[in-house]
C-alpha positions in Angstrom: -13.0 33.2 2.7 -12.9 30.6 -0.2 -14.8 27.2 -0.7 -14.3 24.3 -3.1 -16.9 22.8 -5.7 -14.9 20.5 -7.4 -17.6 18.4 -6.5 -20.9 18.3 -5.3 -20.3 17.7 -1.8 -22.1 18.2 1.8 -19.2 20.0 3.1 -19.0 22.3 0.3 -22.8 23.2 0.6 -22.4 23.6 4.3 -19.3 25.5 3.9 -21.0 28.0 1.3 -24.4 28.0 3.4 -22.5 29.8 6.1 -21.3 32.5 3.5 -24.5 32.8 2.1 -26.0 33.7 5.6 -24.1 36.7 5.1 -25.5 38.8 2.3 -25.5 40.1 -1.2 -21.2 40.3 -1.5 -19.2 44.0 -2.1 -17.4 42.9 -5.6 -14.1 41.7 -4.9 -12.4 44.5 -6.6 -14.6 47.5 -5.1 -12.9 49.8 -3.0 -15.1 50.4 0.2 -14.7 52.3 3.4 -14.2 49.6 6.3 -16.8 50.3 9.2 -14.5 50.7 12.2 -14.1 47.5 14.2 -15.1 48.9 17.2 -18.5 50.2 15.8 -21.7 48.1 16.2 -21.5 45.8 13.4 -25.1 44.6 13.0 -27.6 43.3 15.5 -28.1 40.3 13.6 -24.8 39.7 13.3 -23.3 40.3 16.6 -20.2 38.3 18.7 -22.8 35.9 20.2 -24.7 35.5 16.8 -21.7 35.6 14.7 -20.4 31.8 17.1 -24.1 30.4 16.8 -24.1 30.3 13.2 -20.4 29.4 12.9 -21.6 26.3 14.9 -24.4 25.3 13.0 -22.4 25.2 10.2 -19.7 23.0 11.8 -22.0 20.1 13.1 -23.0 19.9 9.2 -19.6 20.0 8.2 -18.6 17.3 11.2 -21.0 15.0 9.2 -19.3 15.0 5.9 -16.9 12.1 5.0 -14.2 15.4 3.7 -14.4 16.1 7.3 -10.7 14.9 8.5 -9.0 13.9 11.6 -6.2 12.4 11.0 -4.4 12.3 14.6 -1.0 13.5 13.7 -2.1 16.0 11.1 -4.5 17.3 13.3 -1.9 18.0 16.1 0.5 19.9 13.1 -2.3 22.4 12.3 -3.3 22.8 15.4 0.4 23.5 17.0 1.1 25.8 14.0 -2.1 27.8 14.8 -2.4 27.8 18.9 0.7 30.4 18.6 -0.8 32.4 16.4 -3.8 32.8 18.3 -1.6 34.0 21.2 0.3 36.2 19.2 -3.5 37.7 18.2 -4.0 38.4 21.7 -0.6 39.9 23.0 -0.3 42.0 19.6 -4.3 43.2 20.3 -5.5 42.2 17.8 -7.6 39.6 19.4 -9.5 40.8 22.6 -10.8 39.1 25.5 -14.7 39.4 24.1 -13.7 37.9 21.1 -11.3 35.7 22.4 -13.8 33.6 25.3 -16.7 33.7 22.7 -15.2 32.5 19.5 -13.8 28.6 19.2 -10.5 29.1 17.4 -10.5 25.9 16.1 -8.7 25.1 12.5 -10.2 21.8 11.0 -8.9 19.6 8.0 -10.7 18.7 4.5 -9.7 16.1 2.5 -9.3 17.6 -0.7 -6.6 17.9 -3.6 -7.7 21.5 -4.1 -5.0 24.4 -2.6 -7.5 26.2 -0.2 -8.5 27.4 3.5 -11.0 29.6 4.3 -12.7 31.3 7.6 -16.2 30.6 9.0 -18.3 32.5 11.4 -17.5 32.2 14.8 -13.6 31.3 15.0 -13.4 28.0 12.8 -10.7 28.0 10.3 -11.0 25.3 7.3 -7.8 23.9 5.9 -7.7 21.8 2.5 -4.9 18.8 2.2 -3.7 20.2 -0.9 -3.4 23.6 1.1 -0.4 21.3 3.3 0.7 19.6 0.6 2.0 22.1 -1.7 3.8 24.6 1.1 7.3 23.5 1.5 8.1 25.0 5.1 6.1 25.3 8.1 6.4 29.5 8.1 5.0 29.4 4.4 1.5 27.4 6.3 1.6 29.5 9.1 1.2 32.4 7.2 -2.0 31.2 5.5 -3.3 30.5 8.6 -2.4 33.7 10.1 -4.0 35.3 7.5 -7.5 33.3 7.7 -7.2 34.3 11.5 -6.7 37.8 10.9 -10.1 38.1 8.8 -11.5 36.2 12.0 -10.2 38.6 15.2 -10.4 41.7 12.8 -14.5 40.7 12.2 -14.1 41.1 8.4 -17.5 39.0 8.3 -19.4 41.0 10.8 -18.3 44.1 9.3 -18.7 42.8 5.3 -22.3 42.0 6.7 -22.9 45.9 8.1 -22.4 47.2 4.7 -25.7 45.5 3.8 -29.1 46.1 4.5 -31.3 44.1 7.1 -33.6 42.7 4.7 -30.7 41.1 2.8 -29.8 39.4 5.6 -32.9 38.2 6.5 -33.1 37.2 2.9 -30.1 35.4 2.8 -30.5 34.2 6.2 -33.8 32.2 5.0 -31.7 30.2 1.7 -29.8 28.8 4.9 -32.0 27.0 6.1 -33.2 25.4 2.0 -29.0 24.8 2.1 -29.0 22.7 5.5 -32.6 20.6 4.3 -30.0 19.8 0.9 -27.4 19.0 3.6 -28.9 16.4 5.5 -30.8 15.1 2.2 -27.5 14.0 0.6 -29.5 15.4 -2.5 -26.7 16.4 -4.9 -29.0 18.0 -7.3 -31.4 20.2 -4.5 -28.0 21.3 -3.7 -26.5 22.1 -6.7 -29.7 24.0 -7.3 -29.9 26.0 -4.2 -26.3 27.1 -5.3 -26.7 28.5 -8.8 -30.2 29.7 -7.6 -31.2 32.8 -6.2 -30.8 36.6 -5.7 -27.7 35.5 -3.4 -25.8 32.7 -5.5 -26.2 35.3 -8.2 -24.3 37.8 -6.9 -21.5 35.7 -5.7 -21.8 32.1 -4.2 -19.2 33.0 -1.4 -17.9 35.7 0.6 -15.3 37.4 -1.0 -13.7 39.7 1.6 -12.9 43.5 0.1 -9.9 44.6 -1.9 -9.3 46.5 1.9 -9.9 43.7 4.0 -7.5 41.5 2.0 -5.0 44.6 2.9 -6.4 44.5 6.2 -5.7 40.4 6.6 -2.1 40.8 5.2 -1.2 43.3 7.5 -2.5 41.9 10.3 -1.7 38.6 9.4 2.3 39.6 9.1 2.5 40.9 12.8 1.1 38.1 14.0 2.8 35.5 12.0 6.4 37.4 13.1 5.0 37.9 17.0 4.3 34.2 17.0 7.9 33.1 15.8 7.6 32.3 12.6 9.8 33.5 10.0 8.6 36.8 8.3 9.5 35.3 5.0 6.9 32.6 4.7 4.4 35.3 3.8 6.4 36.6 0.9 7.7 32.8 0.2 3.6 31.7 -0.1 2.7 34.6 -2.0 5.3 33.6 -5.0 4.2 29.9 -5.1 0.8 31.0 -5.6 2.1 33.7 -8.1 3.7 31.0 -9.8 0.4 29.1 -9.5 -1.4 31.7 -10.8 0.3 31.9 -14.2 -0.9 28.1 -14.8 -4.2 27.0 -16.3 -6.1 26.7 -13.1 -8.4 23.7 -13.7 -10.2 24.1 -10.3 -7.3 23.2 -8.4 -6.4 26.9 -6.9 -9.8 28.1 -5.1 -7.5 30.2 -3.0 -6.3 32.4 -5.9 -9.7 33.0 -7.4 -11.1 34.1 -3.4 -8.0 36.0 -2.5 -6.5 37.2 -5.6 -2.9 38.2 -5.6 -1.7 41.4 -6.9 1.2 43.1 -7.6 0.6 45.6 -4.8 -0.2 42.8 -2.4 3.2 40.9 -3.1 4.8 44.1 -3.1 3.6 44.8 0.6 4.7 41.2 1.6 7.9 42.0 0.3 8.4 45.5 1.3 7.8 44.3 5.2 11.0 41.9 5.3 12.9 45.2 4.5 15.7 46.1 2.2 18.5 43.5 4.2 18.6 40.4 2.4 16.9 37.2 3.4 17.2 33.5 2.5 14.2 31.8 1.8 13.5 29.4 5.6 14.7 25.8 4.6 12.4 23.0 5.3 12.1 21.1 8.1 11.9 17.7 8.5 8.3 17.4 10.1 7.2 19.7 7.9 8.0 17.8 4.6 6.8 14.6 6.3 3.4 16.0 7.3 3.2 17.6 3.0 3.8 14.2 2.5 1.1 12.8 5.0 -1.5 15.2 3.2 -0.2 13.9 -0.6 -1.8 10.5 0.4 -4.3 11.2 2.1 -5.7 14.3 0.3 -7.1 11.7 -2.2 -8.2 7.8 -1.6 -8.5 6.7 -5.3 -6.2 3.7 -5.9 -4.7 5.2 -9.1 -3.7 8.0 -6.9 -2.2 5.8 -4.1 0.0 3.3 -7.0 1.2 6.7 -8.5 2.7 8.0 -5.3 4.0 4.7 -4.5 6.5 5.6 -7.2 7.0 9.0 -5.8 10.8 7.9 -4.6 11.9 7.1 -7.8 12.1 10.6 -9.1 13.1 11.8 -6.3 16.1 14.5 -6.3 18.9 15.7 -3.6 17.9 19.7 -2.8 20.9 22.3 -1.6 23.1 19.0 -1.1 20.8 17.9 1.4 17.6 15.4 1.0 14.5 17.0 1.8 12.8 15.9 -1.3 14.0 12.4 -0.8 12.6 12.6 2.7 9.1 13.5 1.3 8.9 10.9 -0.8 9.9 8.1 0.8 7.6 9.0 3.7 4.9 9.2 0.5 5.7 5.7 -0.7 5.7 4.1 2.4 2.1 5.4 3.8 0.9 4.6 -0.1 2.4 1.2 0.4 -0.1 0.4 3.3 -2.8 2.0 1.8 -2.2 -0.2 -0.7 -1.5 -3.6 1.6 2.1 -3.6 -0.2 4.0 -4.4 3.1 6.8 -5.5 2.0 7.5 -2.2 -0.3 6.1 0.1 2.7 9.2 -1.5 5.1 11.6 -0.5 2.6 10.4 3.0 1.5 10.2 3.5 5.8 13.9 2.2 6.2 15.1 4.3 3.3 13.0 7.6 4.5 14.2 6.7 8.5 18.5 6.8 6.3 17.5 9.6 4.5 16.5 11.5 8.3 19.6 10.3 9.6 21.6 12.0 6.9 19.8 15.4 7.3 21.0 15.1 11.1 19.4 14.6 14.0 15.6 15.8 14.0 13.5 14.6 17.2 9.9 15.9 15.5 10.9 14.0 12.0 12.2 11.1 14.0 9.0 10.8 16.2 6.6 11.2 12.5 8.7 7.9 11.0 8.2 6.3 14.1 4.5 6.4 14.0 4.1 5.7 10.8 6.3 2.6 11.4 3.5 1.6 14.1 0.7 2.2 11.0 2.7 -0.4 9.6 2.8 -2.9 12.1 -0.7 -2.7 12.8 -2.2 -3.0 9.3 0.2 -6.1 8.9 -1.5 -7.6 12.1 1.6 -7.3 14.3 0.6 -5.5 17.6 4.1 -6.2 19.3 5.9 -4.7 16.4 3.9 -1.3 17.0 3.8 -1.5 20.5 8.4 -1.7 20.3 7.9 1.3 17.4 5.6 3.8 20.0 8.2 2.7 22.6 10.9 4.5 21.1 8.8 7.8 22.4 9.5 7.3 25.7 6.5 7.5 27.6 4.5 10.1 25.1 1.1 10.6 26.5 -0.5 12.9 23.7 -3.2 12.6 21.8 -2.0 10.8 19.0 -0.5 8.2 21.1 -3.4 7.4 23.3 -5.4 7.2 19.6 -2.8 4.6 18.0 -2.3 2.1 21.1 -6.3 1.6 20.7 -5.9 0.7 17.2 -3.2 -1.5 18.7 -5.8 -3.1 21.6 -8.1 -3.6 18.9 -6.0 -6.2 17.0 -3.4 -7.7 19.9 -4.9 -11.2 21.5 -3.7 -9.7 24.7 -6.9 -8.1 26.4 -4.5 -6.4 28.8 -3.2 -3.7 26.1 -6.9 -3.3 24.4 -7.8 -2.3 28.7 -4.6 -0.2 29.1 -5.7 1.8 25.8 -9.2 2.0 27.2 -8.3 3.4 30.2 -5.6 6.2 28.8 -8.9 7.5 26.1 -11.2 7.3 29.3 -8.9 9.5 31.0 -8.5 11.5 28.1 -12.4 12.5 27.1 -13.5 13.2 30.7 -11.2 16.2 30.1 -11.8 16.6 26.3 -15.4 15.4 25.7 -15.8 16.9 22.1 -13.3 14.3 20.6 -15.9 12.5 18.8 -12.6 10.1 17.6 -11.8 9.3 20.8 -14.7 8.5 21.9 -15.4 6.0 18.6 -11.8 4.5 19.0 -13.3 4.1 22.8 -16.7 2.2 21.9 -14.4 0.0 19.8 -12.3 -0.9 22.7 -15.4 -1.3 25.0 -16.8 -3.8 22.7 -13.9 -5.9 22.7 -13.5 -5.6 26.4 -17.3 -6.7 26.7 -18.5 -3.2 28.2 -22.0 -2.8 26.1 -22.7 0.2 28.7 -19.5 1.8 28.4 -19.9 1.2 24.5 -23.2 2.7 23.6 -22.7 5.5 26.3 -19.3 5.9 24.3 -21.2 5.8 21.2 -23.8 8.6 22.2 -20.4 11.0 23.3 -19.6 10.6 19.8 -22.6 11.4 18.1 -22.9 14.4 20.5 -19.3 15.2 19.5 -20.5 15.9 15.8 -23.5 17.8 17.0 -25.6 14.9 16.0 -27.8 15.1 19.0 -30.7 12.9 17.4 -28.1 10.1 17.0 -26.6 10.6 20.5 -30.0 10.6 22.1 -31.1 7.4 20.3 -28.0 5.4 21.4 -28.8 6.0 25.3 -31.9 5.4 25.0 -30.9 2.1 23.5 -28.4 1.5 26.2 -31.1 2.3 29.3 -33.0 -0.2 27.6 -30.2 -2.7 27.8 -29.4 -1.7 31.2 -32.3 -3.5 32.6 -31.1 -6.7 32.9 -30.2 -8.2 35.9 -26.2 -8.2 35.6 -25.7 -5.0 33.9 -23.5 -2.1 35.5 -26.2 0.1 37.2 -23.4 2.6 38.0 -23.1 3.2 34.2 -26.9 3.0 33.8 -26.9 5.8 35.9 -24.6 7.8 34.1 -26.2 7.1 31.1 -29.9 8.3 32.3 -28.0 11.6 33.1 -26.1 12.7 30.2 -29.8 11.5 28.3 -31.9 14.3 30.0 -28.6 16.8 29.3 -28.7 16.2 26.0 -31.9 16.0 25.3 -32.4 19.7 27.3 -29.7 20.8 24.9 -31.5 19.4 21.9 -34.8 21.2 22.3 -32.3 24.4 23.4 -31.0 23.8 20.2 -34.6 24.1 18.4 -35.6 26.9 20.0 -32.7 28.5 18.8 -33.8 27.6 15.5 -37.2 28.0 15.4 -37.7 31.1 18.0 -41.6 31.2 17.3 -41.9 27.8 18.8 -40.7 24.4 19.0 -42.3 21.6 16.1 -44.2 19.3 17.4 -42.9 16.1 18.3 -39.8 17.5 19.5 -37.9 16.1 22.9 -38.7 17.7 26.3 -36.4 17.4 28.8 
């Protein structure tokens, strides 16, 4: 577990709000006996308790503007991790309890800082400058096969039995100060709430055991090698943060102060690739192009964005072959838009689409250029161009596709594509209604289209998406109200009375959750 303060930032107080729920901290470099992870962990802290509080803190987090969901970023992370989480489960490590209960979800923050942590409940936090500084996919994976590990092996639950129930309790309470700070946007009740207190004291985050770090690696390694992925990119990570370590860290290695390296950890890493030898995994195309992805988009300053625009100058041939090259045209080219410098963008593209060609043929890198040439097109205004760059993926019906052809139908004059794109994300969230993106790119679309229904309904999905149930509720209740004149779709009325009394039942659900000794006053009844 790690966390970020940079900054002051709602994501990092609800981040540390979740730690802080769990007790005065073992010092990181206390040796302790691990409770056995079949033994009853804590009442308080059980599987079901464990996911209710790892929720909570997510709909906070879901809030923040660090929160990021960035389509084809989103898909990396998330195909690097889904095989690890079967690996979990057909190494044991993971069992069916656990599994069904918990949400297994890895989510991205936009931050510089070189960082992931685990919360409660199965959610795994990744930082942009976490992607950004691995140079192969095996090297990412193994993070996040470690951060898993400290999830399926309970590492929180079982940190939390060493501790007494009143700490808990105690703990437990500054929670709920943390969330008021939260949703206040107060920087300074925040700050305060941080540095205050028996809790913040001790240690303002959870820093997992000298053992459990032992525990993660372990565990981590099996499941890393179970799931594919080369063996080395454990060893291969530890030596760039090794290397990391020896520099004046200014704030910018979180991980290394939350999961210290030492010599008998690298040793371990290095001692489980045996005594063969072993060539360090080369990178891959999609990999460098998604590092790249997370260089620009890990930080929105201007400054930031002309620097990296330059990125291709410097750039150098690696082991005869152009990998760095790659990177950094990719780099200058999604700067370049940032920036509304078109015409440099198109030629940092075309030399980064010669620079894929000479690494030979790569269908993953191909398809990353590809999109990015359709970002192009469609922050120049020119929705046929994107539309002839996404049909060079022959009939791709994923998640990123269905989210870029409605940024296309929301600038072609041609209503027809802005109702094919509508119709693909409708499809798409009666399956997946949690995607609180698609269901904002939707309410877009619906608006153009002249929908209102279909747009505040779409609105209120999103709202719910985020956990923001207030929001969600207040949009329905705006559309039923618009509903009642004489030409509006009754059918969608209808739909939207429904999914008002659901949510509002799951609202005051919510509140008795959080206020078991009775619901305040004023609150919604079903």
């Amino acid at each position: 577990m790690s966390r970020s303060l940079n900054r002051p930032s709602r994501l990092a107080v609800a981040c540390l709000s979740a730690l802080l729920m769990l007790g005065p901290q073992t010092r990181l470099h206390a040796q302790v006996n691990l409770p056995s992870l079949g033994d009853a962990v804590s009442d308080e802290f059980s599987i079901s308790n464990e996911r209710r509080i790892g929720d909570q803190v997510m709909r906070s987090i879901k809030l923040d503007p660090d929160y990021l969901d960035d389509p084809l970023l989103f898909e990396y992370i998330s195909n690097l991790w889904q095989p690890l989480v079967g690996a979990a489960t057909r190494t044991g490590n993971l069992g069916e309890d656990v599994k069904e209960r918990f949400a297994w979800e890895p989510f991205l923050v936009r931050d510089r800082s070189v960082n992931a942590f685990a919360l409660p409940g199965g959610y795994v936090g990744v930082h942009l400058g976490l992607i950004a500084m691995t140079g192969t996919r095996d090297e990412l994976a193994s993070v996040l096969a470690h951060e898993l590990s400290h999830v399926t092996q309970r590492h929180i639950a079982r940190s939390v039995a060493q501790e007494s129930r009143n700490s808990l309790l105690a703990t437990a309470a500054m929670l709920a100060g943390l969330l008021v700070a939260v949703k206040g946007g107060s920087a300074d009740v925040a700050n305060a709430a941080m540095v205050g207190g028996q809790a913040a004291a001790q240690q303002a985050s959870l820093n997992f055991s000298r053992d459990m770090e032992r525990e993660a690696d372990r565990v981590g390694f099996g499941v890393l090698t179970e799931a594919g992925y080369a063996g080395t990119g454990m060893y291969a990570m530890f030596e760039r943060l090794e290397q990391a370590n020896h520099l004046n860290d200014s704030g910018a290695y979180p991980y290394l102060r939350t999961h210290p390296l030492t010599s008998e950890r690298i040793g371990d890493a290095r001692a489980r690739l045996g005594t063969g030898s072993w060539e360090r995994p080369r990178s891959a195309a999609e990999h460098v192009l998604m590092a790249a992805r997370s260089r620009v988009l890990m930080d929105p300053r201007a400054e930031s964005w002309a620097q990296l625009q330059n990125l291709d100058a410097g750039a150098r041939t690696v082991d005869g072959k152009s990998f760095e090259q790659l990177g950094a045209r990719y780099a200058s080219a999604l700067a370049s838009i940032k920036m509304r410098n078109f015409d440099r963008a198109e030629a940092a593209l075309g030399a980064a689409y010669f620079e894929l060609a000479r690494l030979g043929s790569d269908s993953r890198g191909l398809r990353a250029l590809h999109y990015l040439a359709a970002e192009l097109a469609v922050a120049r205004g020119r929705p046929q161009a994107a539309l002839t760059a996404l049909g060079q993926l022959d009939g791709e019906r994923s998640r990123v596709m269905l989210l870029e052809r409605a940024k296309i139908g929301m600038t072609d004059p041609d209503l027809a594509t802005a109702r094919d794109a509508a119709d693909g994300l409708q499809t798409y969230v009666a399956v997946n209604n949690r995607d609180a993106t698609a269901w904002n790119q939707l309410a877009q679309l619906w608006e153009r289209l002249n929908q209102p229904l279909r747009a505040v309904r779409a609105q209120g999905e999103a709202r719910a998406a985020v956990g923001d149930l207030g929001g969600a509720i207040d949009r329905l209740r705006s559309g039923l109200r618009q509903s009642r004149s004489r030409d509006s779709d009754q059918i969608e009325a209808s739909v939207i009375d429904a999914r008002l009394r659901t949510l509002i039942y799951e609202q005051r659900q919510l509140l008795a959750e959080m206020y078991p000794r009775g619901v305040p006053p004023g609150a919604e009844r079903p």
